[in-house]
C-alpha positions, -999 to 999 in steps of 0.1 A, spaced: -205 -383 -686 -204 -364 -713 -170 -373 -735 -140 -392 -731 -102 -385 -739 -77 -411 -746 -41 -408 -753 -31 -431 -781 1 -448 -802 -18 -432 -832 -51 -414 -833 -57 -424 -872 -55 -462 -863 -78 -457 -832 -102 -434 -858 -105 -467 -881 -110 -489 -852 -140 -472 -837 -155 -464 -871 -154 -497 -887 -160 -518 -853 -181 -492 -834 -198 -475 -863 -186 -442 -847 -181 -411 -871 -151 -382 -869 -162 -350 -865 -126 -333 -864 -96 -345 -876 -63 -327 -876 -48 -331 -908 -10 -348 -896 -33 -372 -874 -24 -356 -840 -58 -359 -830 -95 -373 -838 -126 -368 -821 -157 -393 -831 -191 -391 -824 -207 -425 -812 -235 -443 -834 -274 -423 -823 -256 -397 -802 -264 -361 -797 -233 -354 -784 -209 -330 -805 -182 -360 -796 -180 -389 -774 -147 -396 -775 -113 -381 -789 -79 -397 -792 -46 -378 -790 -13 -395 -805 18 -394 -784 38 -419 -807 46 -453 -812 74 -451 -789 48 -457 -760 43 -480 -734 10 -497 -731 -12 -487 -699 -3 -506 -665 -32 -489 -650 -49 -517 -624 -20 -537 -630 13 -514 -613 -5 -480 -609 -39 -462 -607 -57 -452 -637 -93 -455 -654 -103 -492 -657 -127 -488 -685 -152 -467 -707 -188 -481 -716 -205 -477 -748 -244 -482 -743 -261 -495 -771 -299 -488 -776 -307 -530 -782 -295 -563 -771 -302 -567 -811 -275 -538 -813 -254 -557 -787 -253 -587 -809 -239 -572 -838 -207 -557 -817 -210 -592 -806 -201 -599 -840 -180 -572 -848 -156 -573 -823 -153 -606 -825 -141 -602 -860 -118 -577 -853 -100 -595 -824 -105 -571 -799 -138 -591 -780 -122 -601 -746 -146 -610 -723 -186 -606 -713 -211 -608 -683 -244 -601 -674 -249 -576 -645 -280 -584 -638 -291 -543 -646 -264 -547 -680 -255 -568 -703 -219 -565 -713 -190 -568 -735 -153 -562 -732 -133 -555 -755 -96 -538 -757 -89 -512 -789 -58 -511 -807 -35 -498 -776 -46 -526 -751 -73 -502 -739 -102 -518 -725 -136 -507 -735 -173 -525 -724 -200 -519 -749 -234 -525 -730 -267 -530 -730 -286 -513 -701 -320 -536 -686 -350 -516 -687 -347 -501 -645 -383 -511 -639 -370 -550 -645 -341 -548 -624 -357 -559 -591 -333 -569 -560 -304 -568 -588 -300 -531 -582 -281 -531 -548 -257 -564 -561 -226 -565 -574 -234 -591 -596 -210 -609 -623 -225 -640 -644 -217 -654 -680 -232 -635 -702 -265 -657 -725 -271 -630 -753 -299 -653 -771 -313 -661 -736 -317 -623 -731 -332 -617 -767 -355 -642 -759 -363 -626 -733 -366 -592 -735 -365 -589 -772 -342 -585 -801 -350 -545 -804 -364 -536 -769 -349 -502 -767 -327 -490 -731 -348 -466 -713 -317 -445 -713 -303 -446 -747 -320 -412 -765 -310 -406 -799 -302 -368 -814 -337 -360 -834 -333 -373 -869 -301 -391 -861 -311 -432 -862 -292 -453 -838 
């Protein structure tokens, strides 16, 4: 995947939101706030996500719930050490919902301003996955069991920064 679009109450609340929880930065933003697009923490991508603002008058997403729809993005994060401090962060800022451990990812949920869910995870290195590959699996999530572990700063096979951009 390369980016994802989300249609929001107000792109300048959801601009804050990811930048002060997610450490994402804005790349373009139009001046009356009709749209932002935000480039995730490490990421060579031009942007990752943008947010277009329909209004305050509207209603909040029944998607799963009375219609179809997406069901979530996820944000990988290069280290469970990484993880932690969303952990943290999102915690903080209310939005921290829920979290598991996949077996193959560890995961948390999270909703942003509109009631949008989001899972920032932690992908397991694939050579460590094993038999938990082909499973559907869904346990409570032991973040200081996992650091233990595999190691606060064990990077994710997958996550590659942009050269010279730290993650």
């Amino acid at each position: 995947m390369n980016h994802a679009v989300l249609y929001v109450r107000d792109a300048r609340r959801h601009q804050k939101f990811y930048e002060d929880v997610l450490g994402f930065e804005a790349i373009v933003t139009h001046p009356d706030g009709a749209f932002v697009f935000l480039r995730a923490p490490g990421s060579p991508n031009h942007h990752d996500l943008a947010c277009f603002t329909v209004g305050a008058e509207a209603g909040p997403t029944t998607a799963g719930r009375g219609q179809v729809g997406l069901y979530h993005l996820a944000w990988e994060v290069p280290t469970l050490g990484d993880l932690q401090d969303h952990e943290v962060r999102l915690r903080e800022a209310g939005a921290l919902k829920g979290a598991s451990d996949h077996g193959v990812n560890k995961s948390l949920y999270a909703m942003d301003p509109d009631g949008i869910e989001f899972e920032v995870m932690w992908l397991t290195p694939p050579d460590l996955w094993g038999d938990e590959e082909h499973q559907a699996i869904v346990r409570p999530l032991d973040l200081d069991g996992d650091i233990q572990k595999f190691g606060r700063d064990r990077a994710s096979t997958t996550h590659v920064p942009a050269p010279g951009v730290s993650s």
